[in-house]
C-alpha positions in Angstrom: 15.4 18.4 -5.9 14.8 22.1 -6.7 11.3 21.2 -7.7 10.6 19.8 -3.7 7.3 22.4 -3.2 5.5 21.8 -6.8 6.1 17.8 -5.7 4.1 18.0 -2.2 1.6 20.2 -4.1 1.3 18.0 -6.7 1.1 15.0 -4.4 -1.3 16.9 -1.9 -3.9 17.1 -4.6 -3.3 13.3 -5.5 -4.8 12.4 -2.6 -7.9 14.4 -2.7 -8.6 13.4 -5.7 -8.2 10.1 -4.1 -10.3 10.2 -1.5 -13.3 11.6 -3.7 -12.9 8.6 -5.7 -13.6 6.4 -3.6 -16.4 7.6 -1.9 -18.8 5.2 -4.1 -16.2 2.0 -3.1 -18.2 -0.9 -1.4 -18.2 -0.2 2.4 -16.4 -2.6 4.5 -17.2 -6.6 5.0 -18.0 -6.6 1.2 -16.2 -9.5 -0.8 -15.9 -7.6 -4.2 -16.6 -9.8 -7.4 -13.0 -9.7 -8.7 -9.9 -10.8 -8.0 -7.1 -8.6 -6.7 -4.2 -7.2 -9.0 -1.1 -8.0 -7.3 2.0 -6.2 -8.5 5.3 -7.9 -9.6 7.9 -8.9 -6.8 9.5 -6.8 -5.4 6.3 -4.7 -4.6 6.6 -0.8 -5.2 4.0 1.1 -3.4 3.7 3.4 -6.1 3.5 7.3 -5.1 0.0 8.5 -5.7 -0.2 10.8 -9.0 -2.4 13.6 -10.0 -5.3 12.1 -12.8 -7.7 14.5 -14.4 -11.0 12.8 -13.1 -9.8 9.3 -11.2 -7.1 9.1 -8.6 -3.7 6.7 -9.1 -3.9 3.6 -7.8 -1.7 3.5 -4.2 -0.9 0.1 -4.4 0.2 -1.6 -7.8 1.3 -0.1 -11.1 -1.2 0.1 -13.8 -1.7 -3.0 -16.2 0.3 -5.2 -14.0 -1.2 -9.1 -13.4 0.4 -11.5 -11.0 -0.2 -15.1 -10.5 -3.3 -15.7 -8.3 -1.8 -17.0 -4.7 -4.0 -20.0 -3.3 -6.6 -18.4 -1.2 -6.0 -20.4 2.5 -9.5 -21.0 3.8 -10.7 -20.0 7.3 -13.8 -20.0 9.5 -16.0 -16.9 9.3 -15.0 -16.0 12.9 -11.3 -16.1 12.2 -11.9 -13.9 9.4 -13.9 -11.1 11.2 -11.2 -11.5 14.1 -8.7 -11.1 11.6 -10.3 -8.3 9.4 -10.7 -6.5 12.7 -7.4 -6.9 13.9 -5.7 -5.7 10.4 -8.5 -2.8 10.3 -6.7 -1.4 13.3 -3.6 -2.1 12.0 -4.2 0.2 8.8 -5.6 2.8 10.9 -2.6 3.0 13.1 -0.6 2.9 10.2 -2.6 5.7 8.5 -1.9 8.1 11.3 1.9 7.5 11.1 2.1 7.8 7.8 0.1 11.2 7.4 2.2 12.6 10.8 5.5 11.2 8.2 6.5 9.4 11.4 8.8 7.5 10.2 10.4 5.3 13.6 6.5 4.7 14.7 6.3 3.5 10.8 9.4 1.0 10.8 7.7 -1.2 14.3 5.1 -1.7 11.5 7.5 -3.7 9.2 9.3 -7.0 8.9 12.7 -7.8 8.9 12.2 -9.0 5.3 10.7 -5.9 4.4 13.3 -2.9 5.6 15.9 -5.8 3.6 13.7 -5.7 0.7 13.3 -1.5 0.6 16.8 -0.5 1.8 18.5 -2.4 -1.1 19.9 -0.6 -3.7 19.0 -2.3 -6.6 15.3 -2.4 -5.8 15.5 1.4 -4.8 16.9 2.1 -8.4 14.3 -0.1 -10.2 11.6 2.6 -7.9 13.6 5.2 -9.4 12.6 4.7 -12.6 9.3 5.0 -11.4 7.3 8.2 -14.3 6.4 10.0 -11.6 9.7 9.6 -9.6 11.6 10.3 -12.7 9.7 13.1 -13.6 10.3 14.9 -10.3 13.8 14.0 -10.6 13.7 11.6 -7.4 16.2 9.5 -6.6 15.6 7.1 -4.0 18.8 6.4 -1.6 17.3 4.8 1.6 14.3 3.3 3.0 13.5 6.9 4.6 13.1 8.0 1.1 10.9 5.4 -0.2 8.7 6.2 3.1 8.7 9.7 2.1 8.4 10.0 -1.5 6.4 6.2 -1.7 4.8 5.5 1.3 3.4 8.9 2.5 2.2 10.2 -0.6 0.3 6.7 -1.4 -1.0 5.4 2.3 -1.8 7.8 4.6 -6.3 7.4 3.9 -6.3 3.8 3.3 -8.8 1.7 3.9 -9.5 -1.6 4.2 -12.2 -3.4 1.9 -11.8 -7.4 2.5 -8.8 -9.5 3.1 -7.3 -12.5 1.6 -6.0 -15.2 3.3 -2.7 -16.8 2.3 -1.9 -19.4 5.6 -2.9 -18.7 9.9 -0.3 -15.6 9.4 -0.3 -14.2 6.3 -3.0 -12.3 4.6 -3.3 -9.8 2.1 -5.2 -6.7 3.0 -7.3 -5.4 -0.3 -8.8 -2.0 -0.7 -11.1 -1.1 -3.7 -10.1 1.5 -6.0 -12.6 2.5 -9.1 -13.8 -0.8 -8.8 -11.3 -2.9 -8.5 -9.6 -4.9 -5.5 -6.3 -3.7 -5.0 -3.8 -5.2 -2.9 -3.1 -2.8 -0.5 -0.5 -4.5 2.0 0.9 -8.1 2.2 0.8 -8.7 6.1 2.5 -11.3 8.2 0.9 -12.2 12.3 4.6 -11.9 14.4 4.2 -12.4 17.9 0.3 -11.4 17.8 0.8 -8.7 15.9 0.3 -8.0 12.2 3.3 -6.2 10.1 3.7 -5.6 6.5 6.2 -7.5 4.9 6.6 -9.0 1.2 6.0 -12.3 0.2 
């Protein structure tokens, strides 16, 4: 990892490029026309990447379409309780990721998700991520993929609407260039929302 300054660089100027491009993203409480793109199980947050005029998309890689999940139905209070309630969540989560604060970050996840992101085999199939690969990045642990996934790709963002999946499990979309993104899958444990995969 010779390369480690050009990376954070390189990544540091991902994200402004990110955060300019969304500045014309619907504000919050909008339900955007589309459907979200949902990435393949296991889900790789995929580190953001320096793009000539439009940032990477944080959340899935590009031209990957899952099966549409059933949206679970839910009174317009429960939703604006909930959308709050994961809005704070993402803004706590924001502020450990940019501080790399990586304890605070793991009170934020499942069991099922450290399982999911501390075995090996899914860490290789990361690995192979272009920009991963190209940096010569090798993920060993689930403080890796926090700091060369998770950091890079989370710490601005926001959420745009949710999408309900049952009474404790949602998925939290942001819009990026137009396009719902998923942007976390999160569970309600013990009045509390965490990510987690599903």
């Amino acid at each position: 990892m010779k390369r480690v300054p050009f990376i954070l660089i390189t990544l540091a100027a991902a994200l402004l490029l990110f955060n300019a491009g969304c500045a014309a993203a619907p504000q919050p409480h909008e339900r955007p026309p589309e459907e979200p793109v949902a990435p393949a199980d296991p889900e790789p947050e995929a580190p953001a990447e320096p793009a000539p005029a439009e940032p990477a998309d944080p959340a899935t890689p590009p031209e990957e379409e899952a099966v549409e999940p059933q949206e679970f139905e839910v009174s317009e209070e429960v939703f604006e309780r909930t959308f709050s309630e994961v809005e704070q969540t993402i803004s706590e989560l924001n502020s450990v990721i940019a501080r790399r604060d990586y304890q605070r970050w793991l009170d934020y996840l499942t069991p099922e998700y450290r399982r999911t992101y501390s075995d090996p085999q899914t860490l290789r199939e990361i690995s192979r991520m272009p920009i991963l690969q190209r940096n010569e990045i090798e993920l060993q642990s689930l403080r890796d993929y926090f700091e060369w996934v998770v950091g890079p790709s989370r710490a601005d963002a926001r959420l745009d609407d949710l999408r309900f999946l049952s009474n404790d499990q949602v998925e939290a979309i942001m819009v990026v260039r137009g396009r719902p993104v998923i942007l976390y899958h999160l569970r309600n444990v013990d009045g509390n929302w965490k990510v987690d995969v599903f």
